[in-house]
C-alpha positions, 0 to 999 in steps of 0.5 A: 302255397304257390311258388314262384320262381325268384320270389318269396311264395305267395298264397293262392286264392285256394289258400285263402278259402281253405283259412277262410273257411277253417275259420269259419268252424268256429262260434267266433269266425267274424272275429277269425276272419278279421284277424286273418284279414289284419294279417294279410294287410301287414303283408299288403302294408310291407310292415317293418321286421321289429314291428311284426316280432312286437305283434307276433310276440303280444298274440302269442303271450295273450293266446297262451294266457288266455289258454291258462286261465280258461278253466278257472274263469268263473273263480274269483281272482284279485290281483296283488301288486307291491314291491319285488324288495320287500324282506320277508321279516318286514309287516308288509310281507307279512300282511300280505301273506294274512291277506292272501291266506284269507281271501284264499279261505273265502274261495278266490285265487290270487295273481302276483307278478311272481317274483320275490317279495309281495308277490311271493309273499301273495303266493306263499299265503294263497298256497300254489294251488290258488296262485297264478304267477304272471312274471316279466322277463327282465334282466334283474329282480323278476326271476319266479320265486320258489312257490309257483316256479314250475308250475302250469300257472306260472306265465313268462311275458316279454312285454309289460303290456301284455302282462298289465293286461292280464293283471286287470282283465283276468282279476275281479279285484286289485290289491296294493301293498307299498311298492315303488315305480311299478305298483304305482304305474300298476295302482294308477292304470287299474284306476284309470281303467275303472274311472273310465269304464275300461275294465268293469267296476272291481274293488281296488283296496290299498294295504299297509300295516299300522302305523305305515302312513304309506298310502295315507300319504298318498291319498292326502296327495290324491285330496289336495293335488287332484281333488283339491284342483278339480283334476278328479271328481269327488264320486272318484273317491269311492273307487278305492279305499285305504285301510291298514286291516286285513280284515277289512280288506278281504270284507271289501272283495267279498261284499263287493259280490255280495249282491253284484255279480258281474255286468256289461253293456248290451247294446244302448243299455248297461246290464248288471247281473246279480247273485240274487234277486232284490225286491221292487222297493230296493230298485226304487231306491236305486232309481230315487238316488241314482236318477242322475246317471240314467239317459232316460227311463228308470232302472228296471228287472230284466231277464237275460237279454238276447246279446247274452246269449254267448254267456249261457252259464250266467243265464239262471242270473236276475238283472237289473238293465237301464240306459246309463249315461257311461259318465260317472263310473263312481257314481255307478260305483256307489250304487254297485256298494248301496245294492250290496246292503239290501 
């Protein structure tokens, strides 16, 4: 850096070059540049000391999240949410733990908030191996429980934004127990993501143990308050499901990827990638009951397209590739469940 004399210093064109061009060692330097760039415009735009500590502190939180679950990317994770409050001799605990101890015996790994309650109850049927915690700094409740205290996965957030982030963007599926306001802020934006295709289709199942109406009460809400007065539709539905079994929770993430394996747009077309080939006559099946959410054409076998090129891991994967209208991602739900029968 150049000084100057009264002022605060500024970088020199060969500052700036000698970034430019770090970057540019990268497979991502578009990305690195353009990020250098919106730093330097903070500077340019004068911006406001509280304003860059709450960009400082996000890129920081996601940098060293994205860091944690890099080695672990292609293990399927689920997302458990549900209350800090929760005793440990109530069903709910309890199902909890039978629920990450099975889904840990099918080969996923669990994410909880870290704390007591649901989330320890998450951990302590996972066991610390196949826990990561994701825990919020507040000044009461939310200190890391016992299980994952200390460990490498465990990551401290100052912001619930940058938190819930990770809860979806890390996870293959979220898992709801009985909570209060935050498991159904948490509940509510998974869903909201998922109907608007912010975040890819992923089952969202909601647990209570029998004779808990917990969430059956909450969904009579969703059919006579949203459905009942037109405010969600009713391919909606398909994105979640209730049930009071541990059983039929763990078979729901599991059979989800039966088929399915994960998917994305590639350009104008929707791509979705599959554990295994399916023949010509499930595809004309799918083309026959799900015409009504293509642009134009049929849905169609592909090998990988050139836009994947950046995921080589998932080349040997078949596809199926079509327009899709970006409308009804329930509708596209209820394909992803019929592909998974065939």
């Amino acid at each position: 850096m150049r000084n100057i004399p009264g002022k605060n210093p500024r970088p020199t064109p060969e500052d700036l070059a000698h970034l430019i061009e770090w970057a540019q060692t990268s497979d991502e330097s578009g990305l690195l540049k353009d990020m250098l760039n919106s730093i330097l415009r903070l500077i340019e735009d004068k911006t406001e000391r509280g304003d860059l500590k709450i960009i400082n502190s996000a890129l920081k939180e996601l940098r060293y999240s994205f860091k944690i679950f890099s080695p672990y990317r292609r293990t399927k994770k689920v997302t458990i949410f549900g209350s800090a409050r929760t005793p440990e001799d109530q069903p709910d605990y309890q199902m909890a733990i039978e629920f990450s101890k099975k889904i840990a015996q099918s080969n996923w790994m669990v994410i909880t908030g870290a704390a007591s309650g649901i989330m320890k109850a998450g951990h302590e049927g996972a066991g610390r191996d196949k826990s990561f915690g994701v825990n919020i700094r507040l000044p009461f409740e939310q200190k890391a429980n016992m299980i994952i205290e200390n460990d490498l996965k465990l990551i401290n957030y100052k912001y619930f934004f940058t938190r819930k982030l990770i809860f979806i963007k890390e996870s293959d599926a979220v898992v709801l127990f009985p909570g209060g306001f935050g498991t159904h802020d948490e509940g509510y934006e998974a869903l909201t993501l998922v109907q608007t295709g912010k975040c890819s289709p992923r089952p969202i199942v909601m647990v209570a143990p029998p004779g808990n109406t917990y969430w059956k009460d909450w969904e009579a809400y969703i059919h006579k308050h949203l459905l009942g007065k037109k405010l969600i539709s009713p391919e909606d539905l398909s994105l979640f499901k209730v049930t009071d079994s541990v059983e039929k929770a763990v078979k729901e993430l599991v059979q989800f990827y039966r088929i399915y394996h994960s998917s994305r747009f590639v350009g104008e077309k929707f791509a979705i990638r599959l554990q295994s080939p399916v023949s010509d006559k499930a595809v004309d099946e799918l083309n026959e009951k799900f015409s009504d959410i293509l642009v134009e054409g049929k849905i169609s076998k592909s090998p990988p397209t050139p836009e994947e090129a950046n995921e080589p891991d998932l080349a040997g994967l078949p596809r199926l590739l079509f327009n899709y209208t970006r409308g009804s991602w329930g509708r596209l739900r209820q394909m992803i469940d019929l592909l998974n029968t065939f």
